[in-house]
LUMFI-822529 format. One record per residue (C-alpha): residue number from 0; residue in three letters; chain; x, y, z. Coordinates in nm, 4 decimals, padded with zeros to 6 digits, always signed. Example, Ala and Ser with C-alpha at 12.3 -4.5 7.8 and 13.67 -1.06 7.14 Angstrom:
BEGIN
(0 'ALA' 'A' (+01.2300 -00.4500 +00.7800))
(1 'SER' 'A' (+01.3670 -00.1060 +00.7140))
***
This chain:
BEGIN
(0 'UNK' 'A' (-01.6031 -00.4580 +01.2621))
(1 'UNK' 'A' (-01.6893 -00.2623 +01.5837))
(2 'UNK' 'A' (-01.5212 +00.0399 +01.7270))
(3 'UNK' 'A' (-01.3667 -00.1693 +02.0102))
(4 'UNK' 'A' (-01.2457 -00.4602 +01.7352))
(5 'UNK' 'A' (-01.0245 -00.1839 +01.5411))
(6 'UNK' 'A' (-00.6618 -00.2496 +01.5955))
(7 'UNK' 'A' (-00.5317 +00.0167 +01.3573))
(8 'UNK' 'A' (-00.2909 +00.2646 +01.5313))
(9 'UNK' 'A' (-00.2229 +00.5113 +01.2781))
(10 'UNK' 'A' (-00.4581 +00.6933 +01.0456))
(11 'UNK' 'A' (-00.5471 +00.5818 +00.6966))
(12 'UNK' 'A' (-00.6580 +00.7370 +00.3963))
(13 'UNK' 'A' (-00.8378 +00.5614 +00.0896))
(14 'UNK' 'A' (-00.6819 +00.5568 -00.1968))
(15 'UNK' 'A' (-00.6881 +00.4131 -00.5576))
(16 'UNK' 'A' (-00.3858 +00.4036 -00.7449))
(17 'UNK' 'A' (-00.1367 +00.1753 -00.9075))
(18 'UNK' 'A' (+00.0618 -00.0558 -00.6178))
(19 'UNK' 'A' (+00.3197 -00.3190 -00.7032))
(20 'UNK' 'A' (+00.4638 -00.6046 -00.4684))
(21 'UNK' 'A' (+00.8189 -00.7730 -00.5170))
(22 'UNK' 'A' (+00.8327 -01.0974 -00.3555))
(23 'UNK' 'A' (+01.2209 -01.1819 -00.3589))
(24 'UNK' 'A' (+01.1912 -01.4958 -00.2038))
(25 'UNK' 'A' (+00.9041 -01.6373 -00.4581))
(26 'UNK' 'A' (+01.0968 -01.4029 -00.8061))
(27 'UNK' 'A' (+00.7520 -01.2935 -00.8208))
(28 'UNK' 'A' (+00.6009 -00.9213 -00.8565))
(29 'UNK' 'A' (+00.2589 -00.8499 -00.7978))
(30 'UNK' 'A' (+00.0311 -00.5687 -00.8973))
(31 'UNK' 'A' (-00.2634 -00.4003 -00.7893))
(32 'UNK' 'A' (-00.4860 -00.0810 -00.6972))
(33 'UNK' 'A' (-00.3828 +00.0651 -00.3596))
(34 'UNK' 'A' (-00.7286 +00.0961 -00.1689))
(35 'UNK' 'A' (-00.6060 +00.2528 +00.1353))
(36 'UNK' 'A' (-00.2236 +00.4119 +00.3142))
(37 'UNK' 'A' (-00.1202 +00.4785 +00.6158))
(38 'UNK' 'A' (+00.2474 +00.5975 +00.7635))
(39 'UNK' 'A' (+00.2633 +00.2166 +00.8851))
(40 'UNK' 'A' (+00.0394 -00.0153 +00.6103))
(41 'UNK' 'A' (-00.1541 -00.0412 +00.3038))
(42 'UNK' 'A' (-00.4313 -00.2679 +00.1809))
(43 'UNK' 'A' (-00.3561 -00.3853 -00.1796))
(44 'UNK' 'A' (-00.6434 -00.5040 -00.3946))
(45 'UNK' 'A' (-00.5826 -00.7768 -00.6237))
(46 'UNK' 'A' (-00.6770 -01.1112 -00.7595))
(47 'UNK' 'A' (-00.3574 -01.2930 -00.7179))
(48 'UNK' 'A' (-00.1823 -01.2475 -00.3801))
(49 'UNK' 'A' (+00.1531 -01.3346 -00.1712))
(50 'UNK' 'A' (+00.0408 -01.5434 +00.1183))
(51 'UNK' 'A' (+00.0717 -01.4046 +00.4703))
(52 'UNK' 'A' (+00.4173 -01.3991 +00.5740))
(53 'UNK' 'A' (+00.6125 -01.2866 +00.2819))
(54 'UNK' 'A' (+00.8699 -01.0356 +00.2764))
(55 'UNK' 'A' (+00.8153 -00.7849 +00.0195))
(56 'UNK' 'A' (+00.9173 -00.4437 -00.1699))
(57 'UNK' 'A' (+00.6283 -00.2192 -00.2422))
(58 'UNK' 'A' (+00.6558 +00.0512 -00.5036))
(59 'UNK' 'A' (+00.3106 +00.2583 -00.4846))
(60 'UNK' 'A' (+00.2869 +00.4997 -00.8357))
(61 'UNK' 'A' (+00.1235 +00.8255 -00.8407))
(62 'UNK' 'A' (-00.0014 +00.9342 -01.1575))
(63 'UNK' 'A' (-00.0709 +01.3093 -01.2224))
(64 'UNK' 'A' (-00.1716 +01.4960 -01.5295))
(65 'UNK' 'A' (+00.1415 +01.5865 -01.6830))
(66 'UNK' 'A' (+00.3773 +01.3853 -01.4763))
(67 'UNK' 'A' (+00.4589 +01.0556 -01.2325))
(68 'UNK' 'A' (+00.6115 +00.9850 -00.8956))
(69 'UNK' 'A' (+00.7122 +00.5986 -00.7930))
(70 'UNK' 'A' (+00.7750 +00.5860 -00.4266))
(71 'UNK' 'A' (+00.9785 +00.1999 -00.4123))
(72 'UNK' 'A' (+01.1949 +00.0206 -00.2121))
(73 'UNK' 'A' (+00.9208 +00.0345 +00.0876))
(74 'UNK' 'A' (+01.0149 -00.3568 +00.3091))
(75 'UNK' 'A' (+00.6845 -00.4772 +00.4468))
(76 'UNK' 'A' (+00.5483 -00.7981 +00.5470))
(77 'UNK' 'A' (+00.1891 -00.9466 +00.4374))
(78 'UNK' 'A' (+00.0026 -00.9780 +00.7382))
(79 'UNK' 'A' (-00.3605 -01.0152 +00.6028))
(80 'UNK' 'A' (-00.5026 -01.1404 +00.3330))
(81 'UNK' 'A' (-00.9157 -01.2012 +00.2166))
(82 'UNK' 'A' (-01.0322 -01.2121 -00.1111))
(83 'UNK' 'A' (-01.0134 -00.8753 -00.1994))
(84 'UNK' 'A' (-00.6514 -00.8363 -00.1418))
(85 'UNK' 'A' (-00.3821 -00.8099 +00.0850))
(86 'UNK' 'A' (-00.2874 -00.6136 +00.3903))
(87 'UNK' 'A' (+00.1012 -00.5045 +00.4466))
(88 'UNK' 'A' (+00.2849 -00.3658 +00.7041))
(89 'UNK' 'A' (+00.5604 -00.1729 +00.6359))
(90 'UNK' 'A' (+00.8952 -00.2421 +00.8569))
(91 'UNK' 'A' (+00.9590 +00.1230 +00.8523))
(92 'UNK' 'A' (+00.7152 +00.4072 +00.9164))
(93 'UNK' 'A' (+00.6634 +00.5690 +00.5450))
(94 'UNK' 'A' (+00.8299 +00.9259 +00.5160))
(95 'UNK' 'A' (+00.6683 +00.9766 +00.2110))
(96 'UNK' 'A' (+00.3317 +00.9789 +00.3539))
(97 'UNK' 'A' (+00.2894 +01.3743 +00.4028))
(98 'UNK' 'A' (+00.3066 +01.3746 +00.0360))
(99 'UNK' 'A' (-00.0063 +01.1820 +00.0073))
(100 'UNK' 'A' (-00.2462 +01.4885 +00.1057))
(101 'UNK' 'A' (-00.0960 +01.7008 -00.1557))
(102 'UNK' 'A' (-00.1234 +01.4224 -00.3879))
(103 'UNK' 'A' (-00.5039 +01.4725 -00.2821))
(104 'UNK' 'A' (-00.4342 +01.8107 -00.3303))
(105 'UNK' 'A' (-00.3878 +01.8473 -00.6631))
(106 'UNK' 'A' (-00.6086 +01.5958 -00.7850))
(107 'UNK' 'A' (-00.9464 +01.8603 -00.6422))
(108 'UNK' 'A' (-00.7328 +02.0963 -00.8570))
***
């Protein structure tokens, strides 16, 4: 994809940890690695996805050494989906992003 083809508006950082999606409408949860987050989406990698469209709670899990943090309840809608995975846009900006650099942080540590 070119420079001029990007629609992203908001910065995104890769990632690789534990993601889940809860489909109420299908009573269906899905998991997967988290491959990249921004304040406004995520990209979800997984075999078996929601189809574009669905309402969904996210609950992304970040593991540390000695300890765990869940960050759920995050509404989103699945707005993309290839074979890799599935894109999801978040109806809310994420307030828990500023925690992801730290979570960075302390992983170089």
């Amino acid at each position: 994809m070119s420079r001029s083809d990007e629609r992203r508006v908001s910065f995104r950082m890769p990632f690789a940890t534990e993601v889940i999606c809860y489909v109420d409408e299908l009573d269906k949860k899905y998991s997967g690695t988290l491959r990249d987050l921004s304040i406004t989406s995520l990209f979800m990698e997984a075999d078996d996805c929601p189809h574009i469209g669905c309402k969904c709670d996210i609950g992304i899990i970040l593991e540390g050494e000695h300890s765990r943090l869940e960050i759920k309840n995050v509404s989103g809608s699945i707005v993309r989906s290839d074979d890799n995975g599935v894109a999801i846009c978040f109806d809310e900006r994420l307030e828990w992003f500023a925690l992801v650099p730290l979570y960075f942080h302390k992983l170089r540590d």
